[in-house]
C-alpha positions as CSV (number, residue, x, y, z in Angstrom):
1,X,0.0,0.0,0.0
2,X,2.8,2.5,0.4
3,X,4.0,1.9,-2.7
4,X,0.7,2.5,-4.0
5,X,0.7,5.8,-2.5
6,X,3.3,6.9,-3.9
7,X,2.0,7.3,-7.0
8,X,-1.0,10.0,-8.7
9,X,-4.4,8.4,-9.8
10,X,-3.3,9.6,-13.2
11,X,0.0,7.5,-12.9
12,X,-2.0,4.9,-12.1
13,X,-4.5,4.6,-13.9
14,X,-2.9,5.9,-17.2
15,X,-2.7,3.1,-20.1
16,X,1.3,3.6,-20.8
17,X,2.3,6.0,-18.5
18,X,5.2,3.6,-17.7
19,X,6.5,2.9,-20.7
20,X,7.4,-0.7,-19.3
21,X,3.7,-1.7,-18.9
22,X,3.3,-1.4,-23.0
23,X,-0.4,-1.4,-23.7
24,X,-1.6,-1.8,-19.5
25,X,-1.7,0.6,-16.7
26,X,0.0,0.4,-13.3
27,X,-2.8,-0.5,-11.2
28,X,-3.1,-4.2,-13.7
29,X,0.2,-4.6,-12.0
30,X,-0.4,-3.7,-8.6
31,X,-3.9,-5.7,-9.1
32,X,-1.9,-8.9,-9.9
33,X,0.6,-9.4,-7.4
34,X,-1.3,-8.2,-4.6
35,X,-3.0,-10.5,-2.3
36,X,-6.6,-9.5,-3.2
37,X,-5.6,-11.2,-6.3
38,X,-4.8,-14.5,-4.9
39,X,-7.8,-14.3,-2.7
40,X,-10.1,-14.1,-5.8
41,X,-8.7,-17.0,-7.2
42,X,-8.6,-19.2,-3.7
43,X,-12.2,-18.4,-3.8
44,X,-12.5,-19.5,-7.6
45,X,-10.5,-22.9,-6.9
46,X,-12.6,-23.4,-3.7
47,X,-16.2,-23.3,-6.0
48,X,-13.9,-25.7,-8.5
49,X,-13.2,-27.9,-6.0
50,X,-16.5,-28.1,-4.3
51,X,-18.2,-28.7,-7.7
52,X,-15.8,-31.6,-8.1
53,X,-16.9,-33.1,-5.1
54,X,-20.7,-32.4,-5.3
55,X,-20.4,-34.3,-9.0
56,X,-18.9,-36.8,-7.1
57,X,-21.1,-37.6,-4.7
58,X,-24.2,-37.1,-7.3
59,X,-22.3,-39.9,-9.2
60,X,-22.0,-42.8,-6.9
């Protein structure tokens, strides 16, 4: 988070404002390695997983 801070909405938001992002914006990149990201996609394998099981048990 203080990284985030130190940068304007307009750095962050900007599509190419650092040139290193090509075509994306900063906040992509702050979105994917933050741990919001890997908390939406624990939640998605969790509904994967249950599925699995609930096809499971509907099978036997």
């Amino acid at each position: 988070m203080d990284l985030i801070k130190l940068h304007t909405n307009e750095e962050i938001m900007t599509k190419k404002y650092y040139k290193w992002t090509k075509t994306s914006n900063l906040y992509s990149y702050f979105a994917a390695n933050t741990s919001n990201h890997y908390i939406w996609a624990i939640k998605k394998c969790e509904v994967i997983a249950n599925s699995i099981i609930e096809e499971k048990k509907t099978s036997l």
